[in-house]
N, C-alpha and C positions, 0 to 999 in steps of 0.2 A: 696501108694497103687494105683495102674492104673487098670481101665478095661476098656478092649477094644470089641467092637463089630463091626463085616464086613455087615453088609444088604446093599448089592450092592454097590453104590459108597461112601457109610458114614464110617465111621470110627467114635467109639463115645471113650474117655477118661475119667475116673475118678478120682478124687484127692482128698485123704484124707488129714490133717493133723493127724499124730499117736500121741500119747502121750508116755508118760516115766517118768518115778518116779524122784520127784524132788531130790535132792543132799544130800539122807538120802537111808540106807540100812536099812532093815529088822534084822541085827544081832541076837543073842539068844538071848532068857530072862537075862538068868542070866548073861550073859555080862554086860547089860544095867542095872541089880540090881547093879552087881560091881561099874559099875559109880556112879550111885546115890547116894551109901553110901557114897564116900568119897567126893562127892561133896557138894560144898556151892558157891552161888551165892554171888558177890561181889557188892551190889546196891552203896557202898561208893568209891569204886574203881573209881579214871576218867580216861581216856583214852584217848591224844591228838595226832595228826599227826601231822607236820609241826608247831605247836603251836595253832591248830585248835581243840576243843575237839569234840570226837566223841559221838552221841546218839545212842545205839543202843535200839530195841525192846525189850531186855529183859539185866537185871544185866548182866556183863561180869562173867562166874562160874569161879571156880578156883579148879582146881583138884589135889591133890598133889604139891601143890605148884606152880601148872603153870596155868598161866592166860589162858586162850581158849577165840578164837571169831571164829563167824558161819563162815563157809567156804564158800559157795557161795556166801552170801551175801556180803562179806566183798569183793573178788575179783573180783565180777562181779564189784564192784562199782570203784574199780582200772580201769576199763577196760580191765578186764582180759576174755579168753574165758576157760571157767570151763566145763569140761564134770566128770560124774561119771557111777564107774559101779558098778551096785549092783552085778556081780556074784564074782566079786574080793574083792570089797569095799575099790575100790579106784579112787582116788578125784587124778584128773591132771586139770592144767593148764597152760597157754601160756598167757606172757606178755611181749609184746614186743620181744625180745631176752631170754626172760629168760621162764624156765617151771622147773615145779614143781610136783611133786607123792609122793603123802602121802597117806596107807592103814590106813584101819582103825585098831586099836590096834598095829602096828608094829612100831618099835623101828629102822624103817631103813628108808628112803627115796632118792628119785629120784633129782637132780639139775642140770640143763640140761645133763641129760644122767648120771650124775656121782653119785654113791654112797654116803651118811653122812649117820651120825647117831645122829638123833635129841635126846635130853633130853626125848622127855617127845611125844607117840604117838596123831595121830588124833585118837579122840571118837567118838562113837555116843549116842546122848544123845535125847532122846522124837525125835525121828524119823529122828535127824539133825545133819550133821558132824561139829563137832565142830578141829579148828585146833590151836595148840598151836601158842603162839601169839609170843615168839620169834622166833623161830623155823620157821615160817612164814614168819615175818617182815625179818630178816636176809638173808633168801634164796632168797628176792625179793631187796638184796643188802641196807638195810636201819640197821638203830641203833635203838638198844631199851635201856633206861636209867628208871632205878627204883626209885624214890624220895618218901623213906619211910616218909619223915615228911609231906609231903604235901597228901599223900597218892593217889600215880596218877603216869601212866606210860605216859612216855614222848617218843615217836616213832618217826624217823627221816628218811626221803622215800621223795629221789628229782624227783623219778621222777611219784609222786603220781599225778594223776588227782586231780580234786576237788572231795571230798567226801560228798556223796548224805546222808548222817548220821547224817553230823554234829549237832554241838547243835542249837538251835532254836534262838540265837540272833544275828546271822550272816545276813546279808544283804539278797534280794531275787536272786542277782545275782550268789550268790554261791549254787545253789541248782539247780540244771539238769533237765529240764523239769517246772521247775515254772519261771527261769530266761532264760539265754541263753541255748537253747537246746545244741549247737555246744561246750559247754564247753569241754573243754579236747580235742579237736580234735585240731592236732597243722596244718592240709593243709586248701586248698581251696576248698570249694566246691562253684560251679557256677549251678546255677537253674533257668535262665532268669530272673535273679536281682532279683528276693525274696527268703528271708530266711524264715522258722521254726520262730516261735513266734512275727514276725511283725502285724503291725493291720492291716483290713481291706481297709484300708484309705489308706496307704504306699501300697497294693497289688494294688488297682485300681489306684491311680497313676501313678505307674508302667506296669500294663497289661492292663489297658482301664477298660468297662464295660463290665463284664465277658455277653457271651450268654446268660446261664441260671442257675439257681439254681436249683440243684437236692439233696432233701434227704439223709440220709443214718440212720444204726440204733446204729452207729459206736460213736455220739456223736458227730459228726460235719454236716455243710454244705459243699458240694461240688459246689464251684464255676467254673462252664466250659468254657473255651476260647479254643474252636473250629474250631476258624475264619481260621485260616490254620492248613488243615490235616495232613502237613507233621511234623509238631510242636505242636501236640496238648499239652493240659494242662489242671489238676484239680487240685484246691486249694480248702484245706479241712478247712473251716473258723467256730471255735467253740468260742464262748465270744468275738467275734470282732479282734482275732487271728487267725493267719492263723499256724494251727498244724500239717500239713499234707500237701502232696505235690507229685503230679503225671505227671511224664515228660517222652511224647511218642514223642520220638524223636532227633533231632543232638546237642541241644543247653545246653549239659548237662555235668556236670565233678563234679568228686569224689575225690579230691588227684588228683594221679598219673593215674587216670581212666576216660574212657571218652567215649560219646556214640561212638560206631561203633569199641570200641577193640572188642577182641575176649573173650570169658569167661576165660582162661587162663590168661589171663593181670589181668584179677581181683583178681587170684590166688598167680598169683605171688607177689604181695603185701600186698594183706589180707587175713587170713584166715577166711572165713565163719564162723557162725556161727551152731552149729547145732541146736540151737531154743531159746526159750526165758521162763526164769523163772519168775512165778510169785508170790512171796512172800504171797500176801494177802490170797489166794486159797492155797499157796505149790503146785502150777501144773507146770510143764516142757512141753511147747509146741516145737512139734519138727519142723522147718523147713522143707518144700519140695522145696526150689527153696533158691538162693544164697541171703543169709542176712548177713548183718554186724551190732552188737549190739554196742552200746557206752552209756557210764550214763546217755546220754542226748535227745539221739534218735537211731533210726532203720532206716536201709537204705537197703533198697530189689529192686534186681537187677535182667531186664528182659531181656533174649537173646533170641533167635530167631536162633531154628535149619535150616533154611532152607537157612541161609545166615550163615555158620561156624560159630555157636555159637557168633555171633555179636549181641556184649549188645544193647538194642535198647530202653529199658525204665530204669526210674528210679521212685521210689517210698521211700520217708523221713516221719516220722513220728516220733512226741514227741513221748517219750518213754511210758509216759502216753497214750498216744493215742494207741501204738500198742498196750497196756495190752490191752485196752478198746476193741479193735476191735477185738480181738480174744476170751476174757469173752463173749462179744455178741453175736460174732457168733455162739460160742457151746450154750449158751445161750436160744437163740429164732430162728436162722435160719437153723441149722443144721438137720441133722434128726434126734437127738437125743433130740434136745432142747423144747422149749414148745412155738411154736410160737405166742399161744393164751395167751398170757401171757403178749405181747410187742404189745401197742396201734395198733390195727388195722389200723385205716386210715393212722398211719405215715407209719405201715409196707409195705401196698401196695402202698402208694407213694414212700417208697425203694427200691419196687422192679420194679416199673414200671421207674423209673430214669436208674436203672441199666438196663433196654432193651434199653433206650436212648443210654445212653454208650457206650454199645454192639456193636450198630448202629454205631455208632460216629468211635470207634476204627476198625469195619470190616474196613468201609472208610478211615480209613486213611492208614490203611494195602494195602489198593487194589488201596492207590494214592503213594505210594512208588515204587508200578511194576506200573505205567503209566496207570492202567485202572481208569474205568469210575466208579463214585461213583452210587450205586446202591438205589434206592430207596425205601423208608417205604411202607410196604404195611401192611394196617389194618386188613386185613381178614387172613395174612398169619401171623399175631402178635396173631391174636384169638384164632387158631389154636397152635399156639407154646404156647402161653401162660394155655391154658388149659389143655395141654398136659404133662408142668412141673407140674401142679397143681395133675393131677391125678396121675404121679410119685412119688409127695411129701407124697400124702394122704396115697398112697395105697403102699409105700415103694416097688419101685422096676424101676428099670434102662432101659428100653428098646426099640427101637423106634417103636415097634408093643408092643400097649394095654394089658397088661396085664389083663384086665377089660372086656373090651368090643370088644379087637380083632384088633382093627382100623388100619390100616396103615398112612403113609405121608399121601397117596395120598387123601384115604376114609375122613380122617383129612379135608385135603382142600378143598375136592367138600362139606363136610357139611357147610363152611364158603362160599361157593357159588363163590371160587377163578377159575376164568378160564383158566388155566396153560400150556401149552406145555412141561416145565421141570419143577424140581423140585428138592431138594436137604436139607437133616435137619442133621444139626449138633445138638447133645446134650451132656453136661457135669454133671453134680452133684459132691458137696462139696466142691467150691468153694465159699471163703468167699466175692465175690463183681465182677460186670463186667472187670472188668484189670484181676484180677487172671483166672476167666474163659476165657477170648479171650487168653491169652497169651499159655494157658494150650492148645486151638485147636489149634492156629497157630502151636505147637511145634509135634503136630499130620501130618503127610504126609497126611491121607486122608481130617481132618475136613482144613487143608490149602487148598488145592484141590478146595473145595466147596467156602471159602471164597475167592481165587484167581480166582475162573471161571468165564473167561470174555464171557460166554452166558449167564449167571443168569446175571438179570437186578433189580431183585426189595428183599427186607429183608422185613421179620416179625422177630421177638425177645419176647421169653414169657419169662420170669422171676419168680417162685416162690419157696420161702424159700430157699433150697441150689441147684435148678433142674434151669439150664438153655437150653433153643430152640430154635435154629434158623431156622427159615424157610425159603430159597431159592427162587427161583420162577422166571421163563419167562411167561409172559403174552399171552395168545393166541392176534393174532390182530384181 
């Protein structure tokens, strides 16, 4: 969802994340009686892939003679991208080459494009599609073998990732986000020689001594290496790990992807994601901007309309980490969250980090076109920053006060700023300074303000989801 407002030279941008019901239909009651009765949950049943046994959250049930397991949960952990729709109540996905359409209750399905008719339909069961587990396994090209004496289905899938399920006496390396993030990813990715889940110790050997330490409420530290604008860098360092990873600039590759394609190059080889499930909640966050999910991590990708959609950042994160960062956001920082709720002193060291940011990334935007990096100005930071503040309070978007009337300008001369020009970009609902810069640069007017080589100096207020930038030429 975008809003946009024209007051003279600003252009201002909004950016929601929407949500959408996780990978369970509403169906009638007595559909879901029907299931129930004939259901029974199999807690003695075991269930192994490649010879690897699976845990899941609850018994595998058993309906009429056929085994079921949860549907997103099970495919997403393949690396599969799962979308559902509640008006149809039906579950597709894409893996690799192959896709798959199963409604729910019907006795027919989809294999890439072609007709079958499975034994036994998807269900839904307590609010959750459940998909029969040959019927499944089979159409994703694997074998399923029943071993009544041992009492345990034996599943054979070569081209399974490693499964985020498995049982609990498996090594740390086979589990996606507590060992190697990159598991299941068979290319290269290059991020100025640090990985996802290295220590501390290995990042600053590699990158020096970061600038600065800046907060977040995300569950990490952001370590900044700023030292060149045209290459900036944040490492997100949480337990002496580095989980998170933010790369504005040439020195970066995905695969077959790399800074400076066009967003198309990204398409042609991956399909995007359209958001991210979270099991623990059951919430379906929707993407607004190009992400690629994997068992191991999230990878969100920044282009830049004013140069043909050329990728221009990149942003990695443990999978655990994006849950994290997006529960928090709706959380404590949104406008719907409860921001008195999340330590104050760390909050407003959150958000005054993210003005740093802000700062950091305008400059490095406006050292890519050859201009001159623009300077902090404290009194035009007072201003923006009080101005997101009464936005946040007083719920409402506008760069004239809803409150008290105030303009820019009335703004600035109460900070005692002595101005010739002036110029305020502002965004709301963006979850951190990367998403909001990237969201005005991708604006014709808020670029305008951050590329005008007569504004010399920035202020940046930061609070809860309201960001403002303040502009400014200085009288001489």
């Amino acid at each position: 969802m975008k809003r946009i407002s024209l007051p003279g030279i600003i252009v201002v941008i909004i950016m929601f994340i929407l949500f959408s019901p996780p990978l369970a239909g509403r169906g009638d009651a007595a559909g879901n009686r029907d299931f129930l009765g004939v259901l029974a949950f199999r807690p003695e049943l075991r269930i192994f892939i490649n010879d690897l046994e699976m845990e899941t959250e609850t018994p595998p049930p058993l309906l009429k003679g056929h085994v079921y397991l949860p549907g997103r949960f099970f495919l997403e952990a393949l690396g599969a991208m799962v979308n559902w729709e509640p008006a149809t109540r039906t579950v597709t996905a894409v893996w690799g080459e192959k896709s798959l359409k199963f409604s729910v209750g019907e006795t027919e399905a989809l294999l890439k494009g072609a007709h079958v008719q499975p034994e036994a339909p998807a269900v839904l069961i307590a609010g959750r599609v459940y998909l029969p587990l040959r019927e499944l396994i089979e159409s994703l090209g694997g074998d399923v073998y029943w071993d009544g004496k041992e009492n345990r289905v034996n599943i054979t899938l070569e081209e399974a990732a490693v499964i985020p399920f498995l049982a609990g006496d498996l090594p740390p390396e086979y589990f996606p986000g507590k060992g190697d993030p990159y598991s299941g990813i068979d290319f290269t990715v290059e991020t100025q020689g640090i990985r996802l889940g290295e220590t501390d110790l290995r990042v600053r050997q590699v990158l020096g001594e970061p600038a600065g330490f800046e907060e977040t409420v995300y569950g990490y530290q952001w370590w900044v290496y700023n030292r060149d604008p045209l290459n900036y860098m944040l490492v997100g360092i949480k337990d002496a790990r580095a989980v998170a990873l933010y790369i504005y600039g040439e020195q970066w590759s995905f695969g077959p992807v790399k800074a400076g394609d066009g967003l198309q190059e990204l398409k042609k080889h991956f399909k995007p994601a359209d958001g991210l499930y979270l099991e623990e909640n059951r919430t379906f966050y929707k993407y607004v901007r190009p992400a690629l999910v994997f068992p191991g991590l999230v990878a969100s990708f920044y282009y830049d309309s004013g140069k043909k959609n050329a990728l221009v950042a990149l942003r990695l994160e443990e999978r655990e980490t994006a849950e994290e960062r997006l529960k928090n956001f709706f959380r404590f920082r949104s406008a719907k969250g409860d921001r008195e709720a999340w330590d104050a002193g760390r909050m407003l060291r959150a958000e005054a980090a993210d003005e740093r940011i802000l700062f950091d990334l305008v400059n490095g935007a406006r050292a890519r076109e050859g201009l001159p990096s623009l300077l902090w100005h404290d009194g035009a930071a007072n201003a923006a920053r009080g101005h997101s503040k009464e936005m946040y309070l007083h719920n409402y978007f506008n760069h004239v006060s809803e409150v008290t009337g105030k303009t820019l300008a009335q703004r600035l001369d109460a900070e005692k700023v002595d101005f010739v020009l002036a110029a305020e970009n502002i965004a709301r609902g963006q979850m951190d300074a990367v998403e909001a810069h990237h969201d005005l640069m991708n604006s014709p007017e808020h670029r305008k303000n951050i590329l005008n080589p007569e504004l010399s100096s920035l202020g940046a207020g930061v609070y809860g989801d309201c960001f403002t930038q303040n502009y400014v030429t200085l009288r001489q």
